[in-house]
N, C-alpha and C positions, 0 to 999 in steps of 0.2 A: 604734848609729847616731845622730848629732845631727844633729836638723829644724834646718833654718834656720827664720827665723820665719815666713815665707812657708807651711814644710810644715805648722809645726807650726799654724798660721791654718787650713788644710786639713784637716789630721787631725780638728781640733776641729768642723769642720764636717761632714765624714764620721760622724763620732760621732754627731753631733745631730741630723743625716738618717737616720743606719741605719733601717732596710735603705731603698736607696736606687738611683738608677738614674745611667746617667752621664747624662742629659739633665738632671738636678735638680743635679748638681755643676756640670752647664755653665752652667747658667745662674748658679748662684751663685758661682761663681767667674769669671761672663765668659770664657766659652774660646769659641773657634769653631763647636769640635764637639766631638760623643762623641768621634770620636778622640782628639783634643788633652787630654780627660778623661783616658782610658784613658794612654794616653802618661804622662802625670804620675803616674797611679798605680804604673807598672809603674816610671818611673825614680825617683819621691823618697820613695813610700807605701808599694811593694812586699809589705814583711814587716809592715806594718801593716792589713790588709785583705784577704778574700778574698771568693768570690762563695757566695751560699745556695745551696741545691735548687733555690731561682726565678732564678737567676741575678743576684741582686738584691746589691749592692757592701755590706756588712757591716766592720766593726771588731774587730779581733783582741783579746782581753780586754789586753794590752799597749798596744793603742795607748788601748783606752779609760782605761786608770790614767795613760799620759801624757798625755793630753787634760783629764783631772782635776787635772792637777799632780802623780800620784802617785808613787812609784816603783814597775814591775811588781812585782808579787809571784809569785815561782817555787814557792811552798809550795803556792796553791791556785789551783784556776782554775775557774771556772763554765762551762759550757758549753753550749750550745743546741744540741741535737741530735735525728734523726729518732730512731723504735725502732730502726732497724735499724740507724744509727749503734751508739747503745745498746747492743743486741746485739754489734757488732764490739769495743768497748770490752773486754764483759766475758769476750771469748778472745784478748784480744790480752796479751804479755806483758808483765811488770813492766819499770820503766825498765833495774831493773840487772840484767835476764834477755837471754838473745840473743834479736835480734828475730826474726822470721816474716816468711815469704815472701806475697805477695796467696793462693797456691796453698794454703800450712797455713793461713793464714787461712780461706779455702772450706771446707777441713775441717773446721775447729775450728769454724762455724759449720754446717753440716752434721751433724754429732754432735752438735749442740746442739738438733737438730729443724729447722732453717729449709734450704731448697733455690735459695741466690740464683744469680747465674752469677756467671761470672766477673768481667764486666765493673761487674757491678754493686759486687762487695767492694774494686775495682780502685779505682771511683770514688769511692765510701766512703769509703777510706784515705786517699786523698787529701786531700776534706772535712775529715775529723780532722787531717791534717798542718794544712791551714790555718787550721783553727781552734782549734790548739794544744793540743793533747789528744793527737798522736801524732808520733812523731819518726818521720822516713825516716832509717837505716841506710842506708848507699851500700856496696854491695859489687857484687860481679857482678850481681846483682838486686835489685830494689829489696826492702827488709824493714820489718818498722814494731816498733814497741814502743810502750806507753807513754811520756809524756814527764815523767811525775811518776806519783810512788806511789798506788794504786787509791783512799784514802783520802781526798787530798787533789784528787780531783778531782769535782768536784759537776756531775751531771746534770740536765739541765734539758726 
């Protein structure tokens, strides 16, 4: 996707805020309101940002290498995460393995010793989808994988 300069002015700013609130982008970006934030993020930002545990607007380790001038790098990716993030990581499977369902997921962490619900592995997965560490499979249900090999992803 190519930021106009206007995004990429924002991305940079998003960056430099993390973790960050939409009343602190309003005001530095002059918008209205939270809305007219959120608005901008979900049409020119999207795939560059998702929200924390605290609900707090974050930078997706992509947008922070394009904010840097970089170009992403798909080989490694750091990533800031809870335990039990953590935990989901290390039963979830390889990139070029078939993914799992939220459901074998609960297992797979359940045989691991930990008893979450559902909805909580549900949210998790999520979490990791947006903060680049898990790929959503789209079939009848939703499935996750890895989005890069066990190696090159660094926990934080």
């Amino acid at each position: 996707m190519t930021l106009s300069e206007q995004a990429l002015e924002r991305l940079r700013d998003l960056v430099e805020l993390q973790p960050t609130k939409n009343a602190e982008l309003q005001e530095r970006w002059d918008l209205e309101s939270g809305s007219e934030v959120h608005g901008y993020l979900e049409s020119e930002l999207k795939e560059y940002y998702y929200r924390n545990e605290d609900s707090l607007i974050c930078a997706t380790p992509e947008a922070e290498a394009i904010a840097a001038g970089e170009e992403p790098d798909s080989s490694e990716r750091i990533v800031d995460v809870t335990d039990f993030e953590a935990e989901m990581l290390d039963v979830l499977p390889e990139p070029n393995e078939n993914p799992q369902s939220v459901v074998a997921t609960l297992h797979a962490l359940r045989e691991a010793g930990l008893d979450p619900e559902v909805d909580e592995v549900r949210s998790g997965l999520h979490g990791l989808v947006d903060k680049g560490a898990v790929e959503r499979v789209r079939t009848t249900v939703p499935t996750f994988r890895l989005s890069l090999e066990r190696e090159n992803l660094v926990v934080e």
